[in-house]
C-alpha positions as CSV (number, residue, x, y, z in Angstrom):
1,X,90.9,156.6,36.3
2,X,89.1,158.0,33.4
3,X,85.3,159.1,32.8
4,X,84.3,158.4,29.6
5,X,83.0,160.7,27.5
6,X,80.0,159.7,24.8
7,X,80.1,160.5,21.4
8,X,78.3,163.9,20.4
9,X,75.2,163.5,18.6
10,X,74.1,165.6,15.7
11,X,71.5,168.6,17.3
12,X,67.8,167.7,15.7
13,X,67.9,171.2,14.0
14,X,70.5,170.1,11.7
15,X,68.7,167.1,11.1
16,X,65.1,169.4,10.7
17,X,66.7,171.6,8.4
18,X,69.7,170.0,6.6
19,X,71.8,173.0,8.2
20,X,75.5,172.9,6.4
21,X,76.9,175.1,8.9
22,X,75.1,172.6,11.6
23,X,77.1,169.8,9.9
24,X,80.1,171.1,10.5
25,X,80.1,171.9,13.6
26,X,79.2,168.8,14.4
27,X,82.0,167.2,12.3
28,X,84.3,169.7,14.6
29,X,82.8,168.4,18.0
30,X,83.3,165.0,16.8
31,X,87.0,165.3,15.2
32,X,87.8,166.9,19.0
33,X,85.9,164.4,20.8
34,X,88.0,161.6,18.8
35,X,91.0,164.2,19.7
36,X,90.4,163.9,23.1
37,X,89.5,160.0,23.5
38,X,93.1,159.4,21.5
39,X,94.5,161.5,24.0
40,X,93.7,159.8,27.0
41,X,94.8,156.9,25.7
42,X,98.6,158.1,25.0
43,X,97.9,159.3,28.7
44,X,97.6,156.1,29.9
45,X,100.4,154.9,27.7
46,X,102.7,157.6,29.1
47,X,101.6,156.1,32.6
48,X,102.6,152.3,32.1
49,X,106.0,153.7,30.6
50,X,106.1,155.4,34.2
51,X,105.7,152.0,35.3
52,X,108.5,150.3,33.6
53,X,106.9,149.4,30.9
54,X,109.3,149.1,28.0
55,X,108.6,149.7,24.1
56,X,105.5,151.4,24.0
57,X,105.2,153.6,21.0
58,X,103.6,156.8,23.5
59,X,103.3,159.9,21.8
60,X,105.9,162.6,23.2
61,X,104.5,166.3,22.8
């Protein structure tokens, strides 16, 4: 159904020269990797409600 996706990994130049700009950017690929993982899952919520699932608390947007 889903491929999963692995967590980003810091680049070695941010770790090689304590870059703050780096760090950031990796804190912003891995605020929208969580974004995306938490997605999926309301995805999959959304689909067992299609289902008949009842009382699911699914995220509407």
């Amino acid at each position: 159904m889903f491929e999963q996706e692995r967590k980003p990994l810091p680049d070695i130049a941010i770790l090689q020269q304590n870059s703050e700009e780096g760090y950031r950017q990796h804190q912003r690929n891995k605020d929208e990797w969580g974004q995306r993982g938490w997605d999926r899952l309301n995805d999959v919520c959304l689909w067992f409600e299609e289902q008949g699932v009842k009382a699911l608390p699914c995220k509407r947007d």
